[in-house]
N, C-alpha and C positions, 0 to 999 in steps of 0.2 A: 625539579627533576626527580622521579621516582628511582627509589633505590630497588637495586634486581639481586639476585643471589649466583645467575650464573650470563654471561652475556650474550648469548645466544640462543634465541627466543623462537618456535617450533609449535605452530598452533595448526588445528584445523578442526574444522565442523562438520556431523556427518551429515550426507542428504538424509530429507526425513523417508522420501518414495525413490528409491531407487529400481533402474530397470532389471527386469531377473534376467535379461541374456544379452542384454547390452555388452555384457563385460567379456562376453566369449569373442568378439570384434575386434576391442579395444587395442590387440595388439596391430592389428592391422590401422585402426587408425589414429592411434597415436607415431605412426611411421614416418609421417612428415617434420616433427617432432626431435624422435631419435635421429634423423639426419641432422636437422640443425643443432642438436647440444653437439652431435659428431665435431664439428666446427668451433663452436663454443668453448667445449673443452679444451683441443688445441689450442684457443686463446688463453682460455685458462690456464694451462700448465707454461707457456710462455711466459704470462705474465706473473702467476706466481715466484717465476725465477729471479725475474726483473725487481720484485717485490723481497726478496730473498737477501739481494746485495742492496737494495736500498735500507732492509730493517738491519743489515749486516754492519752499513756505515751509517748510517745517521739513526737508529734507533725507532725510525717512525716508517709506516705504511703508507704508500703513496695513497692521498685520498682516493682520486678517482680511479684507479689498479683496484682501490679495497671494494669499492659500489660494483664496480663491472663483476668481479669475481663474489662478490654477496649476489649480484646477480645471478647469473649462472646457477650458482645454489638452489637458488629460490624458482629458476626456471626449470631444473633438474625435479626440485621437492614437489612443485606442483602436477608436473608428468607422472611421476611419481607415484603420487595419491591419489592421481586419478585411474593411471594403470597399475599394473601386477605387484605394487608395493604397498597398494593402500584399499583400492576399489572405490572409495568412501565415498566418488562422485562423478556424477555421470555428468557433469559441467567443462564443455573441451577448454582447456587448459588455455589461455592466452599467449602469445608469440609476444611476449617484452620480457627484460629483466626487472622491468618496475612493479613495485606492490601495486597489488590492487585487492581493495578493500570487499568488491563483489565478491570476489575468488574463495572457496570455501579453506583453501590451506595459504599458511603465508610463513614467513619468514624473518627474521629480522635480526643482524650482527651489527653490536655495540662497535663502533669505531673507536677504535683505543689511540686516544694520544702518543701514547708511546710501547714502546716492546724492546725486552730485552735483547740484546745483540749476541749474548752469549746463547740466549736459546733456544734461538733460531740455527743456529748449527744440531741441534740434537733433537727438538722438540719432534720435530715431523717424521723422525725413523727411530730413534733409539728411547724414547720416552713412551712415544706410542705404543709399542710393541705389543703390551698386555690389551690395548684396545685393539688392535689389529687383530689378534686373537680372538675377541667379542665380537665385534664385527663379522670377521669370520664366520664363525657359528651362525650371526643373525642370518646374513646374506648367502651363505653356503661354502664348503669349501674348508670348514674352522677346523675339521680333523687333521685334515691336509696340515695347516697351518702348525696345527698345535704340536704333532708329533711326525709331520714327515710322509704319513703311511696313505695311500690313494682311498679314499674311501667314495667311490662311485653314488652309493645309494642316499651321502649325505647331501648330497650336492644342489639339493634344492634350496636350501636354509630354513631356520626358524619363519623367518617373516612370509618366504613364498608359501610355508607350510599353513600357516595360521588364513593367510589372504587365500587359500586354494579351501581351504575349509569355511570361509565363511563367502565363498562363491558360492559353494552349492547350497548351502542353507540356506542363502542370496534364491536360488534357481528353483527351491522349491518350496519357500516360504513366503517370498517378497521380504523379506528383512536380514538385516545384517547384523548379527547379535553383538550388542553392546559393547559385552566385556573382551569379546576378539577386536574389536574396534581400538578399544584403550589401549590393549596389550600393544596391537602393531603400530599405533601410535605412539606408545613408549620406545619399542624397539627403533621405528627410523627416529625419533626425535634425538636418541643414542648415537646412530648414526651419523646423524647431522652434526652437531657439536663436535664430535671425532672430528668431521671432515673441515669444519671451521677451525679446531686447532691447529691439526695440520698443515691445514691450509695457509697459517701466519698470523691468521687474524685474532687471535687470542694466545697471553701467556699463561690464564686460567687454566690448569687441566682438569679436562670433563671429569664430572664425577662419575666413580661408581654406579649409577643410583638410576631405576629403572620409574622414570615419571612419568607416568599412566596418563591418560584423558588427553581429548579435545584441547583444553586450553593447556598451554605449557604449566606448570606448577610449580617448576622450579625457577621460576625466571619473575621479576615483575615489567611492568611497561615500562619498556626500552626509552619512549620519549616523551617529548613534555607534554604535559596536560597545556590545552591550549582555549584562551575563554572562549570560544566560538565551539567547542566542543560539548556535543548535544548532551543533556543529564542524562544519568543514568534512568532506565525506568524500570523502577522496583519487579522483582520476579521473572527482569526478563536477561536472559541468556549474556554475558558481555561479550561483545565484539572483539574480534582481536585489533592489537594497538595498528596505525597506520600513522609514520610515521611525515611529519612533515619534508613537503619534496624540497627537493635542493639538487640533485643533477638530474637531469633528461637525459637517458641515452635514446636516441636515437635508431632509426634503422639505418640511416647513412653513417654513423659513427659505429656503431658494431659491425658491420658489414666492412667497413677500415678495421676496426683490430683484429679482424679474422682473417683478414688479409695481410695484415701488418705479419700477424702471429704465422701463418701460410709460410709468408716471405723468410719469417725466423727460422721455421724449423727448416725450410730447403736451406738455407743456406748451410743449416748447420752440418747438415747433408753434404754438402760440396764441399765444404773444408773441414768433414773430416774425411773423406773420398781424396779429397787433393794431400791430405799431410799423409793419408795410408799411402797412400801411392808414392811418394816422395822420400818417405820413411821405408817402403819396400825396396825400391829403387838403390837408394844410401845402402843398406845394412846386407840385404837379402843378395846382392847383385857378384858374382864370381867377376873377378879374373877376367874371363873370358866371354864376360859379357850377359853369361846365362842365370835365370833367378833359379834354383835349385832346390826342391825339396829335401828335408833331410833324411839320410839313408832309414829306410825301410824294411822292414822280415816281411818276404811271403815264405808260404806254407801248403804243398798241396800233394794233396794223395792219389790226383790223378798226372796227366800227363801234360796240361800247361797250365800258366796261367795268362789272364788274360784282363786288361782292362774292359769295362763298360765301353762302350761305342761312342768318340767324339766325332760329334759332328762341327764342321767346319765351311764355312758361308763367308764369303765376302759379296761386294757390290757388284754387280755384273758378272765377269766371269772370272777376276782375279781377286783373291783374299791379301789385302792389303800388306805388303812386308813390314810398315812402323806398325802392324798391331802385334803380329805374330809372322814373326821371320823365321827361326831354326827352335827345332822339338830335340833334346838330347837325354837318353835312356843310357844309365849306366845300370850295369848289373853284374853282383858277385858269384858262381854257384857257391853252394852249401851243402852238405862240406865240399874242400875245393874240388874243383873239376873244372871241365866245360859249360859253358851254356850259352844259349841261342837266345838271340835278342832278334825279334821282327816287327814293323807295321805294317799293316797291309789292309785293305777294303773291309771292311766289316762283314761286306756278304759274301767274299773269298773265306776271309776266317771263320765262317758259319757253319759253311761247306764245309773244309775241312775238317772241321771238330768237330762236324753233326755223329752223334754215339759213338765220340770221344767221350769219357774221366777227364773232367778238366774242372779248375777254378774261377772265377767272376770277382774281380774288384768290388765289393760291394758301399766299403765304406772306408774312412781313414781310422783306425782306431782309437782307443783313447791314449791321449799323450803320445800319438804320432810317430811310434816307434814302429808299429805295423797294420797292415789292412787288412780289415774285416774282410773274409771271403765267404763267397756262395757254392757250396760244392754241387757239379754236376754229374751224376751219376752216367757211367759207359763205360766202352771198352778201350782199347788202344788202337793206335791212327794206324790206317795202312801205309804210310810211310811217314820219315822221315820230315820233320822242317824244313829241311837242307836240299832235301827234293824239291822244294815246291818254288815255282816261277811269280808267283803273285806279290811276292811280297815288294812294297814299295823302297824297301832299303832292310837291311839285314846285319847281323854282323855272329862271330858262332868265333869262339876259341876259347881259350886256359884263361884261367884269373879275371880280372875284372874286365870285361867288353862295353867300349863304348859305341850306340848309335848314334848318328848323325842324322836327322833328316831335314829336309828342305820343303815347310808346310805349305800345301796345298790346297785345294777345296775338296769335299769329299765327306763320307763317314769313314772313320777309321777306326784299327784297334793296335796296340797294341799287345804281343805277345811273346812270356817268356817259356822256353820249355831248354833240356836235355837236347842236346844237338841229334841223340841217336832216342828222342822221344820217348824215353824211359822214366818210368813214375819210381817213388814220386817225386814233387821238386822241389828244390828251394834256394832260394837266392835272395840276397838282400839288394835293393833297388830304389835309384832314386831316379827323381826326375826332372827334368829344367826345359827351359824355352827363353828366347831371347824374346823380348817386348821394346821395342827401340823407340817405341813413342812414350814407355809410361814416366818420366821425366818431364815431358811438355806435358803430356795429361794430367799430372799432377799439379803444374804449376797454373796451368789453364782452369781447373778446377778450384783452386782455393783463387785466384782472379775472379771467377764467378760467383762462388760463395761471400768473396767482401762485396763486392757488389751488388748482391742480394742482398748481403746482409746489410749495407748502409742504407739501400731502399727498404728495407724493412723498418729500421730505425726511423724513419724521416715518417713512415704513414705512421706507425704508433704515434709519433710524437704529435704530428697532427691531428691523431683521431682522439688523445686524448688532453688535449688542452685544449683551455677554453669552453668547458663544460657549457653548455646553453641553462639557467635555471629555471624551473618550470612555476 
């Protein structure tokens, strides 16, 4: 067994005649591609989890978890190379996780017998951090990273800068100069070891150290010399290592973990949708039945305010009472007085406030103490609130007023103003609605997420045991 210095191994060779405008395409058709890592990855990040608590309690990497997700890498590194990360070869990229030795870039992670358990809690976010930073910088985005501040113009990164400069010298030379070649060859080879520590599969951490060229240099051959392995022949190029097969995936077995992985992430979906809901229900739920915002400051220098416009739909012609039964608007003026609480049509309240001074719910603010508004620039209403017939339910006195409504189908709004329409206004206001279903919703939900989530468990387990050997 040849001894290596880092275990994650990052070769590639360039084309000697590459096309000068082939590579203007490329994003186009490397697209079927970027769909499928789309998929991949979600297996990926599932199974790294799974990988996660297995190196947490027994110390070791499920083998075949560690080849699928070495996979993916190596399916990733050669899209890669071939597109806007590398150019280096106009040779389309093969659809496996498996090496192949034709392939101009290849891949290769040392299987570690074992890994530590403690650093597998830290390694992948809190060790990383100064790489994540490097990273950054390669891939774009590293100011951002580093100090916080948006920097727009960085946003391309080192590597796309390097690979967009040796396109054109690509488009109007026919060549792709060498020593840009090395460089962005160092750079993702950077990248990649990052993304294998991270990843779980190594307690090495990557070095510092920017390894230039074609052949990795920091690494030696991953696997064994084997006697049926051709000599070498003097002055020519070596080959990167390929290492001896031992699992076939399959396209029926990937196609299960990405399904399996699908099935994971919904379910996690559903039961955390069912314990929100269950947990809203328990903590958020009054007294009286209604889930209730907590009290709120408006502020406005015109003459109301007013919610954004909800619209409201049910199946045919009635909006179900178990979804939304009763809307309840409580509001205090500020300082005390009176004030006017109404809903009513959206296109009533349109009318009436067209070149009104009025305010616009825009937003909830930060930490929830008050809402962002939109101010409307006008004058004051030709009458009164108090006048007007449209409103779906109302209420107008001293101290705190509460509405009641009884929801409907419709767009609606709500509106607060001065009983005698007088700017400007302010009242603190909160808001509730009864939901008589989210209690079965909730439980009906995490019911579907373990069920999901037990069919998830049963195709993983199936798609990955019993590896076929090739």
């Amino acid at each position: 067994m040849s001894t290596h210095t880092y275990p994650v191994r990052v070769d590639a060779t360039l084309q000697d005649r590459l096309s000068r405008w082939l590579w203007l395409v490329k994003w186009l058709l490397a697209i079927p591609h970027y769909i499928v890592l789309l998929f991949l990855w979600i297996a990926f990040a599932v199974l790294s989890v799974v990988a996660f608590f297995a190196i947490l309690f027994t110390g070791r990497y499920p083998r075949r978890i560690f080849d699928f997700n070495v996979g993916v890498l190596r399916w990733t590194w050669r899209v890669t190379y071939y597109a806007y990360g590398g150019l280096g070869t106009d040779q389309y990229p093969p659809f496996t996780l498996e090496e192949r030795a034709e392939y101009p870039a290849h891949l290769e992670v040392e299987y570690p017998e074992s890994l530590s358990r403690g650093l597998v809690l830290v390694k992948w976010w809190l060790l990383a951090i100064p790489h994540y930073i490097v990273v950054g910088i390669f891939l774009g985005g590293g100011w951002y990273i580093a100090t916080g501040t948006p920097d727009h113009t960085a946003g391309i990164g080192l590597i796309g800068l390097l690979v967009l400069v040796a396109a054109f010298v690509l488009l109007f030379t026919g060549r792709y100069p060498r020593s840009v070649f090395d460089l962005v060859l160092g750079l993702n080879r950077w990248i990649l070891r990052v993304a294998a520590y991270v990843s779980l599969m190594t307690d090495e951490y990557p070095p510092f150290r920017l390894d230039q060229g074609g052949t990795d240099p920091g690494t030696a051959v991953l696997s064994s010399s084997d006697a049926s392995e051709p000599p070498a022949v003097p002055g020519a190029q070596a080959a990167p290592p390929t290492p001896p097969a031992r699992r076939h995936w399959s396209a029926g077995r990937v196609v299960a973990v990405v399904v399996g992985s699908l099935l994971a992430v919904v379910s996690l979906g559903l039961l955390t949708g069912g314990g929100g809901a269950l947990l809203v229900d328990g903590t958020m739920r009054e007294d009286d039945g209604y889930l209730t915002s907590s009290l709120v400051r408006v502020d406005s220098p015109g003459h109301a305010v007013i919610s954004e416009s909800v619209e409201l739909r049910g199946a045919g012609a009635v909006l179900p009472e178990r979804w939304l039964d009763k809307v309840k608007v409580e509001a205090t003026a500020r300082p005390a007085g009176a004030v006017f609480v109404g809903i009513a049509p959206t296109a009533d309240v349109d009318a009436y406030l067209h070149g009104v001074a009025h305010s616009v719910v825009a937003d909830a603010g930060e930490g929830g103490d008050h809402w962002e508004l939109d101010d409307v620039a006008g004058g004051s209403p030709a009458t009164p609130p108090t006048a007007q017939s449209f409103w779906a339910e109302s209420v107008t006195g001293q101290g705190t007023q509460t509405l009641i409504w009884d929801v409907d189908q419709g767009d609606w709004t709500i509106v607060v103003m001065d009983p005698a329409a007088a700017a400007p206004v302010g009242a603190d206001v909160a808001v509730g609605a009864t939901v008589p279903v989210l209690d079965e919703l909730g439980l009906a939900l995490l019911v579907s997420g373990a069920v999901v989530g037990a069919s998830a468990i049963v195709v993983l387990v199936l798609a990955l045991r019993r590896p076929r050997v090739a």
